[in-house]
Short mmCIF file of the C-alpha atoms (twelve columns), coordinates in Angstrom:
data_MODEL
# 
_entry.id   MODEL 
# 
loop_
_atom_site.group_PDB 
_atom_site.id 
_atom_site.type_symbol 
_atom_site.label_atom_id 
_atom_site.label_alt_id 
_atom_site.label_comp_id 
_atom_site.label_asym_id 
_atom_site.label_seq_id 
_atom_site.Cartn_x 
_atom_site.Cartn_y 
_atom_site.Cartn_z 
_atom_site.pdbx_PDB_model_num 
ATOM 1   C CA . UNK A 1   0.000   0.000  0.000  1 
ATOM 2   C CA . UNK A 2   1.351   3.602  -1.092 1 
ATOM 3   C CA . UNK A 3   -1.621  5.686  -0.861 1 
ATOM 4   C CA . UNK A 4   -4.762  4.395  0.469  1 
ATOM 5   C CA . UNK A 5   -7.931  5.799  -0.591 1 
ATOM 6   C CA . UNK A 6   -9.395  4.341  2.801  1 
ATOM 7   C CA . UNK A 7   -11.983 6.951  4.326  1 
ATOM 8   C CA . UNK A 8   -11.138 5.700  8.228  1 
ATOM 9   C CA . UNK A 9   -8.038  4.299  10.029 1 
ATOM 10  C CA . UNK A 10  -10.181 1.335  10.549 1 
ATOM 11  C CA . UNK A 11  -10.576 1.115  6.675  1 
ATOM 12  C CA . UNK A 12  -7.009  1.765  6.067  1 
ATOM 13  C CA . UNK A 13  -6.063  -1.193 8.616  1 
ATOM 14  C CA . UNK A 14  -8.454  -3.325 6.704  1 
ATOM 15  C CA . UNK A 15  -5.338  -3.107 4.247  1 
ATOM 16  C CA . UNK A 16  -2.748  -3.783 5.686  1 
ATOM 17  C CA . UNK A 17  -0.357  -6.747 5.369  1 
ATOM 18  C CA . UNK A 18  -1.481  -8.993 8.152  1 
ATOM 19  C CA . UNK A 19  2.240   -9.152 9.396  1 
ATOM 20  C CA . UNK A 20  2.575   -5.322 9.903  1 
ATOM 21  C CA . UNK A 21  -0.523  -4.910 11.716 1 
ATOM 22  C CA . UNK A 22  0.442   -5.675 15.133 1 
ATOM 23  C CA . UNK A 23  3.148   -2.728 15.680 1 
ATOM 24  C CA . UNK A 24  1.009   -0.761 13.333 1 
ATOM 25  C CA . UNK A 25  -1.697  -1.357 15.803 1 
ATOM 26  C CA . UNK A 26  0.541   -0.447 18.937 1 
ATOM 27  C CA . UNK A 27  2.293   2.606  16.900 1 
ATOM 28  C CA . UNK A 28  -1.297  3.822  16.833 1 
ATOM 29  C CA . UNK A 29  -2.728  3.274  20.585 1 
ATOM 30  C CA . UNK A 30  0.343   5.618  21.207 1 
ATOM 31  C CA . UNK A 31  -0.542  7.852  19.116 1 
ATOM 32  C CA . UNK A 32  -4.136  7.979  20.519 1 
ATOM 33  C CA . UNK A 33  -2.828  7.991  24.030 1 
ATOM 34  C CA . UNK A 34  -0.784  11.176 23.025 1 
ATOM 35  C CA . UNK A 35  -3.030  12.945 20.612 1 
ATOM 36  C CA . UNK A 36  -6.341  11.547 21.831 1 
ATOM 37  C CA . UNK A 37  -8.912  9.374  19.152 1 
ATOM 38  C CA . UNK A 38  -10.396 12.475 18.327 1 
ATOM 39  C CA . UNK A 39  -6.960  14.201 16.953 1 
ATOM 40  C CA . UNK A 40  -7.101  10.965 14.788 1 
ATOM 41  C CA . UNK A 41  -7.588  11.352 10.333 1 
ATOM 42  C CA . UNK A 42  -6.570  10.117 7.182  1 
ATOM 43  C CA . UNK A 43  -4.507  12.292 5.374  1 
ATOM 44  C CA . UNK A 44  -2.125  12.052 1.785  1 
ATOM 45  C CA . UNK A 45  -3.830  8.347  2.235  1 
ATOM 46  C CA . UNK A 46  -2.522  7.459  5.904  1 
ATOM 47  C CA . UNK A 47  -3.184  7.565  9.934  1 
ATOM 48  C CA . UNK A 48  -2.799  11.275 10.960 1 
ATOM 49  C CA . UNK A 49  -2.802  13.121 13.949 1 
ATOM 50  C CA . UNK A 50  -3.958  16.815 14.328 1 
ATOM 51  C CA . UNK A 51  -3.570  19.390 11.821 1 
ATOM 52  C CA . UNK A 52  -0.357  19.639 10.240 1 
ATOM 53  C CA . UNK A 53  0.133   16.848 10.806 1 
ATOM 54  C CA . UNK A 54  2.029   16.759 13.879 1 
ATOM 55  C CA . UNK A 55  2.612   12.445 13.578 1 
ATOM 56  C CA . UNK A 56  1.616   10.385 10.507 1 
ATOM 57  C CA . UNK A 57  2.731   6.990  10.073 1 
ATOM 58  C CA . UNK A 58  2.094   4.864  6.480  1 
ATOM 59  C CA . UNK A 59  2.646   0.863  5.325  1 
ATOM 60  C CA . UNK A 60  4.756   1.430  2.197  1 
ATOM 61  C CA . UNK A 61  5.920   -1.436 -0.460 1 
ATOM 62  C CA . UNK A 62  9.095   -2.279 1.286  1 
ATOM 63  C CA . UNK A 63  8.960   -0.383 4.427  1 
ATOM 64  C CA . UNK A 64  6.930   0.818  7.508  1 
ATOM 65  C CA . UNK A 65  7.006   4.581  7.775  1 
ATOM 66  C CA . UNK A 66  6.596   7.076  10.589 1 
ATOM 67  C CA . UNK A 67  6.381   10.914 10.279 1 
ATOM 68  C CA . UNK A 68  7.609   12.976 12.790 1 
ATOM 69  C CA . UNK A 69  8.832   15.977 13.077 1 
ATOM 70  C CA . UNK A 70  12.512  17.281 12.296 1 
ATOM 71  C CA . UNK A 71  13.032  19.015 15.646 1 
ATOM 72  C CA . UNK A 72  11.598  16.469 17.861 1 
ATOM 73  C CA . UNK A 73  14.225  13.788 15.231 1 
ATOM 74  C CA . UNK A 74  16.842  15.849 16.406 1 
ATOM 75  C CA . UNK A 75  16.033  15.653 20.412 1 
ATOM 76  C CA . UNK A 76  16.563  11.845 19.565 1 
ATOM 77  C CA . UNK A 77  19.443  11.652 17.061 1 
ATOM 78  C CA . UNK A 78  21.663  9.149  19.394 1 
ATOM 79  C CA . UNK A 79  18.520  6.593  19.813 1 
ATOM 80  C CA . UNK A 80  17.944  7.200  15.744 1 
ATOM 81  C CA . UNK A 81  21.606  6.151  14.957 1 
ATOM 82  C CA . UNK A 82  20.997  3.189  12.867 1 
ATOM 83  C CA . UNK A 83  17.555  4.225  11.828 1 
ATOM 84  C CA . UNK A 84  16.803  4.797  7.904  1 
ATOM 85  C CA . UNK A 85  15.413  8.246  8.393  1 
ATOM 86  C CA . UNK A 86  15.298  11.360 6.464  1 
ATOM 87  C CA . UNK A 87  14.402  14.904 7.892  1 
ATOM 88  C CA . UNK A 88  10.947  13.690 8.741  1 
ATOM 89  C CA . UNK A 89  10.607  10.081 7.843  1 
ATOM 90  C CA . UNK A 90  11.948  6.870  9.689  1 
ATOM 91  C CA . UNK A 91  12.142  3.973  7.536  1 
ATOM 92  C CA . UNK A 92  11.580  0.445  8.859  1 
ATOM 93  C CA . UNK A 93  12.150  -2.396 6.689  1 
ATOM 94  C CA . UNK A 94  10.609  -5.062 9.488  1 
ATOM 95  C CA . UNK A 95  8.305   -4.393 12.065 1 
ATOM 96  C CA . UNK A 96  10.171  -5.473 14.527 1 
ATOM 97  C CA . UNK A 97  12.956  -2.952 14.114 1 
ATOM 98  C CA . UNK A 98  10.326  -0.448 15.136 1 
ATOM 99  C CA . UNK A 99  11.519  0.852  19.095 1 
ATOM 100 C CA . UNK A 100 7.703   1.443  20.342 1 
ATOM 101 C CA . UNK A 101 9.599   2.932  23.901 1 
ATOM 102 C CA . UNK A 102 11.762  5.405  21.589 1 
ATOM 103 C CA . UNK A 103 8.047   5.999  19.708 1 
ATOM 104 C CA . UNK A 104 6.492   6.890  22.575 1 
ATOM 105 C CA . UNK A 105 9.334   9.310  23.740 1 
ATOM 106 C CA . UNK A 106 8.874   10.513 19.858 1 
ATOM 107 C CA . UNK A 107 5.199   11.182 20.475 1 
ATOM 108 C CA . UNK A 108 5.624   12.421 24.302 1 
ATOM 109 C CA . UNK A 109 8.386   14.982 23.094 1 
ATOM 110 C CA . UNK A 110 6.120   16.218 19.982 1 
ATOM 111 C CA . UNK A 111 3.006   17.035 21.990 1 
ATOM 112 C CA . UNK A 112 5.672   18.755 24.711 1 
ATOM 113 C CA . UNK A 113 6.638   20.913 21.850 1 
ATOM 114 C CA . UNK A 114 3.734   21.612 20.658 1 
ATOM 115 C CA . UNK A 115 5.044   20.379 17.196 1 
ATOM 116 C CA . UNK A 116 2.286   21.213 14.916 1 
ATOM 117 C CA . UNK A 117 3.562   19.412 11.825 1 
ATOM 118 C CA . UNK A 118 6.404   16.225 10.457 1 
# 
């Protein structure tokens, strides 16, 4: 899945490659437990959170992707060592690469900021 054309998050998981969904799953209760469910959309055809958006997170082809913003990337640079990433996108190429203690730092540190967009 690139772009999804899914209306809902719940539609959008309804895509998803069966193996991914788990941390996909648990990359999104921290999002809700950060944003809230109500902060939660589909935008550019992926799970969103607030305007801007300040977090976004996609299935690609041959990766998992999360979108978060440059400044709160920086605040974490040591933990990212290692990490495909570029100034707003961390690459994963298996789910279980995917830190969900250094997410929800990521997540923590982005609402503390007040980050309004990745």
């Amino acid at each position: 899945m690139v772009q999804s054309r899914a209306a809902t998050v719940d539609d959008w998981f309804a895509e998803v490659d069966p193996k991914r969904e788990p941390v996909l799953r648990a990359v999104r209760a921290l999002a809700r437990k950060h944003f809230g469910a109500e902060a939660e959309r589909m935008n550019y055809g992926m799970p969103a959170y607030t305007e801007g958006p300040a977090f976004a997170f996609n299935s690609q082809k041959q990766y998992i992707s999360l979108y978060v913003s440059p400044t709160v990337n920086a605040l974490h640079a040591e933990a990212l060592k290692g990490v495909d990433a570029g100034k707003s996108c961390l690459r994963f190429r298996r789910p279980e690469q995917i830190d969900l203690d250094l997410v929800d730092r990521l997540l923590a540190d982005t609402v503390r900021l007040g980050v309004t967009s990745c």
